[in-house]
N, C-alpha and C positions, 0 to 999 in steps of 0.2 A: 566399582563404577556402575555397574550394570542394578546395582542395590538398592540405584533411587531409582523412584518410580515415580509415573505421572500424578500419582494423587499427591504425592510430597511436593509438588510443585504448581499442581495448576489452578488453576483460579477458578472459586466458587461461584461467586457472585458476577455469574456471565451477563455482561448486554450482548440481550438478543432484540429482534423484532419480527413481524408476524405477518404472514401474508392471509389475505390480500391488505396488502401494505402497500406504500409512496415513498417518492425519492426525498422527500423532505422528511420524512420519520425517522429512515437512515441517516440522512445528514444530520439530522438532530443529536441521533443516539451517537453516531461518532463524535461529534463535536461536546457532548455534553458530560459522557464518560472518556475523552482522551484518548480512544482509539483509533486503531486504521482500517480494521476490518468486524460486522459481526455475523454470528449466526441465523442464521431465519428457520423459524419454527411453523408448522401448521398442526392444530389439535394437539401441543406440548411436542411432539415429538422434529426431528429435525430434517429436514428440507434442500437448506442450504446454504453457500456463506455467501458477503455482501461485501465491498471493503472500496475504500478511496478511489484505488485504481477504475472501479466499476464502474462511480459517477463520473469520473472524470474523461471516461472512453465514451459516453453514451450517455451526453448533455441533455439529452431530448427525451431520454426516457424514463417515465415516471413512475411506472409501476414496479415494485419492487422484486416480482416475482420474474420479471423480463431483464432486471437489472443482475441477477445472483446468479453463483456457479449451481448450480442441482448437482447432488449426490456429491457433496466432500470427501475426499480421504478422511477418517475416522480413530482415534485411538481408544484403549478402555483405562480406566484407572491402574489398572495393574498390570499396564504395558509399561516397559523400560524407557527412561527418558534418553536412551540411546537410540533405541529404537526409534522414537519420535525426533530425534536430531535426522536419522537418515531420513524419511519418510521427507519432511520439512527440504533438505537439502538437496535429494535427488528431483523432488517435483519442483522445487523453488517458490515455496508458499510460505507463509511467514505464520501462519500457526492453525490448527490443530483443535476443532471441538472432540469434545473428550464424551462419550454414551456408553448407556447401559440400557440394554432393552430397546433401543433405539430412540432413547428417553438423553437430553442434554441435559447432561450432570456436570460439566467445567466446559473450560478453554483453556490449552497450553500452547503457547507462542514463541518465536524464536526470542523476544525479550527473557521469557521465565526460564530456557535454556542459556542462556546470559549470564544469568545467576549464577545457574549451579558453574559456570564455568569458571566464573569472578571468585568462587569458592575453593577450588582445588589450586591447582601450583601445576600449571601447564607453563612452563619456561620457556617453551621452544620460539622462537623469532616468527612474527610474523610473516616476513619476506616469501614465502613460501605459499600463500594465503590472499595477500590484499591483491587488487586487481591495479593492473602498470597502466591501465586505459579510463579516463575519465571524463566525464561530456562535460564540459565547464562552461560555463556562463556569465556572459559580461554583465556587472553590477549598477549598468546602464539600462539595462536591455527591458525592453515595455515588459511585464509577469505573462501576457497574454503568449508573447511571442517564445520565453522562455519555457510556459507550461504547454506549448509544440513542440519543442524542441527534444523536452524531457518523454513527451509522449511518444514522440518520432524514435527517440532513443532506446527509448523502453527501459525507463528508469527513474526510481522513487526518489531520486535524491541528488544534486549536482552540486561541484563545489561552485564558488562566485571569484570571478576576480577581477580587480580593476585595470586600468589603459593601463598599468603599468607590470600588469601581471602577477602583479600581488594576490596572495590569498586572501580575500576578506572578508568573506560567509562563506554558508551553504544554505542549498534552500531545499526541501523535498516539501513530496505532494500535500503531508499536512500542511506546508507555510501556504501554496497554493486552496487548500482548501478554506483554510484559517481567512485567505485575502480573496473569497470567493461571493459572490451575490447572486440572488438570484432575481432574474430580469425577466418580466412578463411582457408576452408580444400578441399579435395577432397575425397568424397565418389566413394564408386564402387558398385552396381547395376548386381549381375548377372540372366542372362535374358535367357533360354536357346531355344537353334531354334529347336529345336525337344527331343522329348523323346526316351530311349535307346531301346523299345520297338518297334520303328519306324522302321522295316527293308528295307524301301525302300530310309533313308535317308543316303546321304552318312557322311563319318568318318567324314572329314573337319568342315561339316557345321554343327555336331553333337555338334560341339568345343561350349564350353559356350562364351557367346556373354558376354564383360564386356560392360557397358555402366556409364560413370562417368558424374559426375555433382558436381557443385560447393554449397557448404554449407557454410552458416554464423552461429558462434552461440555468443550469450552472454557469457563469460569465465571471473571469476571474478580471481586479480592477486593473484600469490604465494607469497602473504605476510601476515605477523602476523598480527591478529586480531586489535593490538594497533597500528600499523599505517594505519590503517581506522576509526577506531571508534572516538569518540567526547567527551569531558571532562561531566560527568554527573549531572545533575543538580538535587536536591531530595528534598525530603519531609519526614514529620514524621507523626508516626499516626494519631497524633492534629491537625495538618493543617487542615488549612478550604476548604470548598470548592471553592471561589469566589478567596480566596489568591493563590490557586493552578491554577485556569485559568488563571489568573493576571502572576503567573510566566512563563506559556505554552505560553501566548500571547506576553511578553515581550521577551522570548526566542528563539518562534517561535519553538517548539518543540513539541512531540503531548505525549510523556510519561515521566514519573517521575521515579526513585526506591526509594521505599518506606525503609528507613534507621531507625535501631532500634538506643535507646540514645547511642550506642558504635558504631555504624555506620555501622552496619553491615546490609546484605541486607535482609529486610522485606516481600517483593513483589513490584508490580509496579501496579503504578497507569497509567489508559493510559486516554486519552480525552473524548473518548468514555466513558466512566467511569461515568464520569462528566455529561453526558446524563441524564443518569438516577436520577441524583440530581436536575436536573430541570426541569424533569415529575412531581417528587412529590413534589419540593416544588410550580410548577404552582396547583397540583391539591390543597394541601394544601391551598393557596393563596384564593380558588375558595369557602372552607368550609366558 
């Protein structure tokens, strides 16, 4: 277990982006390469990461270098993809650029830990793993007031159900991003040229100074929750572990809801999850 390493797994061909950089650069590169989060570089070397949750916290902020965490956790190529499971799972960050020299040589992601997990024969039952608490959201419900809810939550991803309590999607921050626009306004700024205490200033230029300036923000559309969201894929208490990465990998998804035998919803299993099942069964592995 401990045998594979980060370079057998991570991804070469990183989207990064560069500061001084824009929130519209990032949006781009996530939208354009399918990711949730990238790297930022200044003179090759690495900086810091950038990812969904970022724009979506901090509509108003365009600069890129205001929007990204500074100083990442870090892996090297020839660190243990165990090791980057913990790292990943004790901070709660969903992945991991990979340097040498402090030079961005990959990125490894709790998806590309996915894999290797989809690859072994981890048997053990989920139930132990997925989380019994899920923020759900009505299939009605305006996306503006949903991606509050998820924000308020603190959470990438909620299942959907309808008046009848049915499961009938899920939607996470990508769908939000995917159903996202951006809306240009004009702000006003008043600035005033003296105080009324002033009595040598005259009335005129006592007048408050307006000063406008141009804002972009991320505005997600006035539309119902169920034309954003994505048909939901699940699992039952039983499922295994390895058969659950096996369906994340095949799906390209990164959570499950967890469905009782009447189908009703359980909780949610999310990838990260799956973490934790292959700390202990390396350490197991080790007995």
């Amino acid at each position: 277990m401990n045998g594979i390493l980060i370079k057998d797994v991570m991804v070469e061909d990183v989207a990064f982006v560069s500061i001084p950089g824009s929130r519209d650069m990032v949006l781009k590169a996530l939208k354009e390469r399918h990711v949730s989060g990238v790297p930022v570089v200044k003179g090759g070397e690495l900086v810091g990461m950038v990812t969904r949750t970022d724009l979506l916290r901090n509509p108003e902020e365009d600069q890129t270098a205001l929007l990204m965490t500074r100083d990442p956790l870090v892996v090297k190529p020839e660190d243990s993809v165990v090791e980057a499971a913990k790292l990943l799972a004790e901070n709660d960050i969903r992945r991991l650029p990979v340097v040498e020299d402090a030079t961005l040589s990959g990125i490894v992601s709790v998806a590309d830990i996915i894999r290797v997990i989809a690859d072994l024969d981890i048997n053990r039952t989920i139930e132990r793993y997925f989380e019994k608490t899920a923020v759900a959201i009505w299939d009605e419900m305006p996306l503006p007031v949903a991606g509050a809810v998820m924000e308020y939550a603190d959470v990438q991803a909620s299942p959907v159900i309808d008046s009848d309590l049915n499961l009938v999607g899920i939607v996470s921050d990508r769908d939000l991003i995917n159903a996202s626009v951006i809306e240009d306004s004009v702000e006003m700024s008043d600035m005033s040229s003296a105080t009324d205490e002033d009595e040598w200033t005259w009335e005129s230029t006592r007048d408050t100074l307006n000063f406008y300036y141009g804002v972009s923000r991320i505005a997600l559309r006035k539309i119902p929750v169920k034309q954003a969201m994505v048909p939901a894929v699940t699992a039952i208490k039983s499922s295994e572990v390895s058969e659950c990465a096996r369906v994340m990998k095949r799906e390209k998804i990164d959570q499950l809801p967890v469905v009782s035998a009447h189908q009703k919803l359980a909780g949610m299993l999310k990838d990260s999850d799956l973490l934790w099942a292959l700390i202990e069964h390396s350490l197991e592995s080790e007995i």
